[in-house]
MIVEX-316404 format. One record per residue (C-alpha): x, y, z. Coordinates in steps of 0.25 Angstrom, whole numbers, padded with zeros to 4 digits, always signed. Example, Ala and Ser with C-alpha at 12.3 -4.5 7.8 and 13.67 -1.06 7.14 Angstrom:
BEGIN
+0049-0018+0031 +0055-0004+0029 
END
This chain:
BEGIN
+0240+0274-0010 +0233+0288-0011 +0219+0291-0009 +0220+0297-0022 +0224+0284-0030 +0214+0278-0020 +0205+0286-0027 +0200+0294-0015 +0206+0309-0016 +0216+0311-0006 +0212+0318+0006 +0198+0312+0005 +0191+0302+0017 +0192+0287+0013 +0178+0285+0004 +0174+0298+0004 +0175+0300-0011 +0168+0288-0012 +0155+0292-0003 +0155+0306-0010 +0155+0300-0023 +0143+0290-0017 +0134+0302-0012 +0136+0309-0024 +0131+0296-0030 +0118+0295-0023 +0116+0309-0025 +0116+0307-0039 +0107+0294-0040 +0098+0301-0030 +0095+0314-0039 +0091+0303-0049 +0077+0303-0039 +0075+0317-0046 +0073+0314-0059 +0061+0302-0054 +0050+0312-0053 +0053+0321-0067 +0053+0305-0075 +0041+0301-0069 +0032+0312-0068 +0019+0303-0065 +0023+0296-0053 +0023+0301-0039 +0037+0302-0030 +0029+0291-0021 +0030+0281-0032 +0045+0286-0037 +0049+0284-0024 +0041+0269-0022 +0048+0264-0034 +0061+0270-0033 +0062+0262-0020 +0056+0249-0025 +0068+0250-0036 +0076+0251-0027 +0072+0241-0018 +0070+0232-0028 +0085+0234-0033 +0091+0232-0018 +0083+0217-0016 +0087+0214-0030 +0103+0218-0027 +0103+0210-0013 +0094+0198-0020 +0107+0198-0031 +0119+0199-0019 +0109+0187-0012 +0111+0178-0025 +0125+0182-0025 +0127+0177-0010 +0130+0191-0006 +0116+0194+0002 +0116+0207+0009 +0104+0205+0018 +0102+0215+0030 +0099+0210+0046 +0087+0216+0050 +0092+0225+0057 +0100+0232+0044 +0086+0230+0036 +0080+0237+0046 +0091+0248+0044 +0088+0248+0029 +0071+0249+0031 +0073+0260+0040 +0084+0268+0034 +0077+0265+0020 +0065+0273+0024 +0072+0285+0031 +0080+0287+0017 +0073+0280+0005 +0057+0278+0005 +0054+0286+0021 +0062+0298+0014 +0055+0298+0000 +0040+0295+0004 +0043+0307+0014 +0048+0315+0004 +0036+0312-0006 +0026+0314+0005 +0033+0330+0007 +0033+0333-0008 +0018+0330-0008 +0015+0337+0005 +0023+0350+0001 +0027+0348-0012 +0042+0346-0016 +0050+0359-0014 +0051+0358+0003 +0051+0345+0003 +0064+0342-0009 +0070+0355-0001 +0070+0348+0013 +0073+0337+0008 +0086+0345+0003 +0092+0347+0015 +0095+0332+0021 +0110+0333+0015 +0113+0346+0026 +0105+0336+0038 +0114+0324+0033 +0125+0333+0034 +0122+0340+0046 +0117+0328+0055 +0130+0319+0049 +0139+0329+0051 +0153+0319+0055 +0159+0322+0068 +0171+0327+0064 +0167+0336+0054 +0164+0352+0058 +0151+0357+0055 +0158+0369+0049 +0164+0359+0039 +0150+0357+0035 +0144+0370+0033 +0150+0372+0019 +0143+0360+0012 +0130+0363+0020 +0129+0379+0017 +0131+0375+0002 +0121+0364+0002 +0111+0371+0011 +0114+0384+0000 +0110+0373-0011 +0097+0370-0005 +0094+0383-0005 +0095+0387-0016 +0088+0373-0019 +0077+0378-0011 +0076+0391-0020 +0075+0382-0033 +0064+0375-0026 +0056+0384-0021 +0056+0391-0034 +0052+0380-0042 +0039+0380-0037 +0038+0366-0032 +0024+0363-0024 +0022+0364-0009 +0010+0360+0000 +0003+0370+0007 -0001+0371+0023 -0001+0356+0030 +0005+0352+0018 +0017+0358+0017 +0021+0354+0032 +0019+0342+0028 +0028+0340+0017 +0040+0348+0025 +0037+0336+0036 +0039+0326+0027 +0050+0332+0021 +0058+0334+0034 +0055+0319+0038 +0061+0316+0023 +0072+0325+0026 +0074+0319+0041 +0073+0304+0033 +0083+0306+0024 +0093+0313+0033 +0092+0300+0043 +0095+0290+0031 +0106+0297+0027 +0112+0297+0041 +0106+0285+0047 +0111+0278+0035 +0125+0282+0035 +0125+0278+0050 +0120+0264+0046 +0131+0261+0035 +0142+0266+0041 +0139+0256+0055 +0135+0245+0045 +0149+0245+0036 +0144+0229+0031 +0133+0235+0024 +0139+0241+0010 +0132+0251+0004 +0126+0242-0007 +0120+0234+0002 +0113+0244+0011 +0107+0250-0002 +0101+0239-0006 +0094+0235+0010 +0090+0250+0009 +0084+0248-0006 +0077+0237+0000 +0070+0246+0012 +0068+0255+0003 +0060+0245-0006 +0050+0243+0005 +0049+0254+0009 +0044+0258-0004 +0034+0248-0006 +0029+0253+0006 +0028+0267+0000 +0022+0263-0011 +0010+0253-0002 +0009+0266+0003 +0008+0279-0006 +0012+0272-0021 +0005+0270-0032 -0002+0256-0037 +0007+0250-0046 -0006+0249-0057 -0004+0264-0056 +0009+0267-0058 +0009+0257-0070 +0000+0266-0077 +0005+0278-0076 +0015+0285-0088 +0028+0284-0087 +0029+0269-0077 +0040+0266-0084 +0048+0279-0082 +0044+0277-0067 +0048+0263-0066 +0062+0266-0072 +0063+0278-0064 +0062+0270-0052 +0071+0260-0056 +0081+0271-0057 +0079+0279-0045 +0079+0267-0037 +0090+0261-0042 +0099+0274-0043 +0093+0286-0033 +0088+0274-0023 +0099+0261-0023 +0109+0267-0030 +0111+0280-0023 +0109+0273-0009 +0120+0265-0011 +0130+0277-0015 +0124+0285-0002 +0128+0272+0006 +0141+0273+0000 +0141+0289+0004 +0135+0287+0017 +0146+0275+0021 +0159+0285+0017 +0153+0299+0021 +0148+0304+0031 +0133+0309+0032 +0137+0323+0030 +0143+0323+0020 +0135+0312+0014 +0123+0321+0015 +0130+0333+0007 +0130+0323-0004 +0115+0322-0003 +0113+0334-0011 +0120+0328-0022 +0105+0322-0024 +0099+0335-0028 +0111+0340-0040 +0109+0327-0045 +0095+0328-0045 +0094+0342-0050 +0104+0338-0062 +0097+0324-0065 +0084+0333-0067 +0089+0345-0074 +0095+0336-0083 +0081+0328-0085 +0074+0342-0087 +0084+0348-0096 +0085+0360-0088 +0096+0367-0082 +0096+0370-0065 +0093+0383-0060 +0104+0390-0058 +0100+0391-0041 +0100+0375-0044 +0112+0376-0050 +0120+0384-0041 +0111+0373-0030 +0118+0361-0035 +0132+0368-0034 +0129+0373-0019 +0126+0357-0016 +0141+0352-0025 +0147+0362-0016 +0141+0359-0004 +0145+0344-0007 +0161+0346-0010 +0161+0355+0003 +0154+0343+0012 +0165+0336+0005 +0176+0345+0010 +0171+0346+0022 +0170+0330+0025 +0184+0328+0020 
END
């Protein structure tokens, strides 16, 4: 039988259609976090953050509770708990309090734009043996060309910056978020593919967990009382967004990357990342009822491009 009537195109690596489909999933759900801030304009990204991890959280015990019922209980050793805790705070609630406390030491520009460059370190440092580096230069200059242009949007917009300590200050957090994400993204790609017993599903739901305390934490921390919250205007909008981002950009997208992470390699994996940022930018054009700027525009196409030449060059 062909790979064709397999439904994989011929010429194509076994479950390689599959995991680029997967990231370009958790791309989308992640760019779903962009539209959180312009629906609840009265909270702060500490409390977005808290609550969309709680959601989540709640959702992962709530799924392993049911497959307990069911006789089907997925409990981690110690040793893999530990794995999620850990891996959980490089990548889920490490990565966002850090990013939260860059923003309000520097505002957001430099921090959203250092942020923008872990798909080239994923790419770089999970380069596969066997693959040439000049293989990879074309998806790299075309997504570092994005950024840049990214950058010029930016910059123009006119977002805040800190001044003097400040500034510094934000940039070091930043590079400690970027540094966070960028070991997740490897580290756990490493972890699934020597833990194969362990499906993507299931991994999701011990992460949502860790990610759940470690959002409680968070929020004993740096949150807001709950008596607070309550009475500000628009809970509702922030309790339903919540529940959505947390479901969708947190749960939900973690399991597609699972599913990416375990069929590609981190290279081209991490191209996929910048997937994120078109959908983001289309979800909130579309919200604002604005069109893209056209250096945005032409952005976005750089990043597609950037993507199918990763995707040539993995092949």
């Amino acid at each position: 039988m062909t790979a064709a009537v397999l439904g994989r195109p011929s010429g194509w690596p076994p479950g390689m259609v599959t995991g680029i489909l997967a990231g370009l999933g958790a791309g989308a759900f992640w760019g779903t976090a962009f539209l959180a801030p312009l629906l609840t304009p009265g909270f702060s990204s500490i409390d977005l953050t808290v609550g969309r991890f709680l959601a989540c959280g709640l959702l992962s015990v709530l799924l392993l509770a049911w497959a307990g019922l069911r006789g089907e209980a997925h409990l981690p050793t110690w040793r893999q708990a530990g794995a999620a805790l850990w891996l959980s705070l490089l990548g889920y609630t490490g990565y966002y309090l850090l990013l939260v406390l860059a923003i309000q030491a520097a505002g957001a520009a430099l921090p959203v734009l250092i942020i923008g460059t872990i798909p080239i370190w994923i790419m770089l440092l999970g380069k596969p043996q066997g693959l040439r580096w000049r293989a990879l230069v074309p998806g790299l200059l075309l997504t570092l060309a994005g950024l840049a242009l990214m950058m010029r949007v930016t910059a123009h917009g006119g977002g805040e910056a800190g001044g003097g300590a400040n500034l510094w200050l934000g940039i070091f957090y930043a590079v400690l978020a970027m540094a966070s994400w960028t070991a997740f993204g490897l580290l756990n790609a490493r972890w699934l593919s020597r833990h194969p017993e362990v499906n993507s599903t299931v991994w999701a739901n011990w992460l949502g967990v860790a990610a759940g305390l470690g959002a409680l934490g968070i929020w004993a921390v740096a949150g807001t009382e709950v008596d607070t919250l309550v009475q500000r205007p628009g809970f509702g909008m922030f309790l339903i967004v919540c529940a959505v981002t947390g479901i969708g950009s947190a749960w939900i997208a973690s399991v597609l990357w699972n599913m990416a992470s375990r069929r590609l390699s981190p290279s081209l994996a991490g191209q996929l990342i910048v997937s994120e940022t078109v959908f983001g930018l289309i979800y909130t054009f579309a919200w604002s009822a604005q069109w893209p700027a056209a250096l945005q525009w032409t952005a976005c196409v750089l990043f597609v491009l950037g993507i199918l030449a990763s995707i040539k060059a993995h092949r």
